[in-house]
C-alpha positions as a Python dict, from the first residue, in 0.01 Angstrom:
ca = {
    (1, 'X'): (0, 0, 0),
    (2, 'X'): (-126, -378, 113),
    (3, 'X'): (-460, -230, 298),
    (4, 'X'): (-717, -416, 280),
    (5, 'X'): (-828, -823, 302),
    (6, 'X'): (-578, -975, 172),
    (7, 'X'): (-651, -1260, -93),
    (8, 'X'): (-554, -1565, -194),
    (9, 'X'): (-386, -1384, -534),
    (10, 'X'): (-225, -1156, -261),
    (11, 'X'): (-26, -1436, -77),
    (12, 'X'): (38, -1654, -340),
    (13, 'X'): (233, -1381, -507),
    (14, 'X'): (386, -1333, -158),
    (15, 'X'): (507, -1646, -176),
    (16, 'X'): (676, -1592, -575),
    (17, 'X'): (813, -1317, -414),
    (18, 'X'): (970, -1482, -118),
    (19, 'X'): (1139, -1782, -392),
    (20, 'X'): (1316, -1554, -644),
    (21, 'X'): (1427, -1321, -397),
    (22, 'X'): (1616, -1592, -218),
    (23, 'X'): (1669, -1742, -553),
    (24, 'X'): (1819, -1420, -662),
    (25, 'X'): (2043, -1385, -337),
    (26, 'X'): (2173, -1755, -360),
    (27, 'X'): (2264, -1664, -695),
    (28, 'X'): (2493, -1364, -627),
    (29, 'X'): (2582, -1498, -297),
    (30, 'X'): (2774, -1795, -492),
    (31, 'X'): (2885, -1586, -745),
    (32, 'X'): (3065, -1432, -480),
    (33, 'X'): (3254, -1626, -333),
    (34, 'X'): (3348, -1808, -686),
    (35, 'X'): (3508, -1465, -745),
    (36, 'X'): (3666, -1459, -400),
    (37, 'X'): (3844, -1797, -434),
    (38, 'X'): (4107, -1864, -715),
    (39, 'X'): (4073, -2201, -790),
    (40, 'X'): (3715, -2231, -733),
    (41, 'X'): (3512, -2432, -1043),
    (42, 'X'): (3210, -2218, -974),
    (43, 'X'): (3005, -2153, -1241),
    (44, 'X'): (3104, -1763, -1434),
    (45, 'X'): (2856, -1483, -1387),
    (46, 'X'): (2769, -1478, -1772),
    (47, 'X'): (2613, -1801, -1753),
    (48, 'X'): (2401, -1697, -1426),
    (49, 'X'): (2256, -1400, -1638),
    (50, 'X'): (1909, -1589, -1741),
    (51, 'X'): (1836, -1710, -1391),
    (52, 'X'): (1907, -1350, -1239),
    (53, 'X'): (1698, -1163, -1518),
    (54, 'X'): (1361, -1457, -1449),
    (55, 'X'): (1449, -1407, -1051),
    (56, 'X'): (1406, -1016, -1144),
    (57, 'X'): (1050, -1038, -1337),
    (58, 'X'): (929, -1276, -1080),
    (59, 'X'): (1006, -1039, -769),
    (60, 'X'): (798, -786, -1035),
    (61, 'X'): (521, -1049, -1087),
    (62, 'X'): (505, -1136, -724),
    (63, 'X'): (474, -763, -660),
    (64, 'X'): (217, -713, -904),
    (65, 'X'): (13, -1020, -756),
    (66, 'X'): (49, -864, -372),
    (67, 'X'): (-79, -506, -503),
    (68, 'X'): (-355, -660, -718),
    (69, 'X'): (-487, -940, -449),
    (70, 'X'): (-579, -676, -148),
    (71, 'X'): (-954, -575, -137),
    (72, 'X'): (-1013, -307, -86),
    (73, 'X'): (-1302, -134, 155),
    (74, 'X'): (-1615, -54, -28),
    (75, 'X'): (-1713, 303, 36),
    (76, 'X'): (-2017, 369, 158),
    (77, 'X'): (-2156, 690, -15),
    (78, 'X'): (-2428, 887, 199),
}
């Protein structure tokens, strides 16, 4: 899928990738163990719903970026 020279395009959306996926797992990590503890004065899931749906179409933009920043081979036709 990532053949090719990768570009600058390629690894900056690498690294949007790599910061709302561990964006998205701190998020539901903590949410986590809020729910786990009974008196904890985390913050509810509800509220949390914004920053997991903008972690979400990041990891999709990042993606994007990675496919769209590989060169690819020219062909050469005989």
């Amino acid at each position: 899928m990532f053949e090719g020279e990768k570009t600058y395009v390629f690894w900056f959306g690498l690294v949007i990738l790599a910061i709302a996926s561990v964006s998205l797992f701190g998020i539901i990590w903590f949410d986590a163990l809020a729910a786990s503890r009974p008196y904890s004065l985390g913050i509810s899931l509800e509220s949390q719903v914004p920053f997991i749906v903008a972690a979400f179409v990041f990891i999709l933009i990042g993606l994007y970026m990675m496919k769209s920043g590989v060169k690819k081979p020219k062909q050469i036709e005989p």
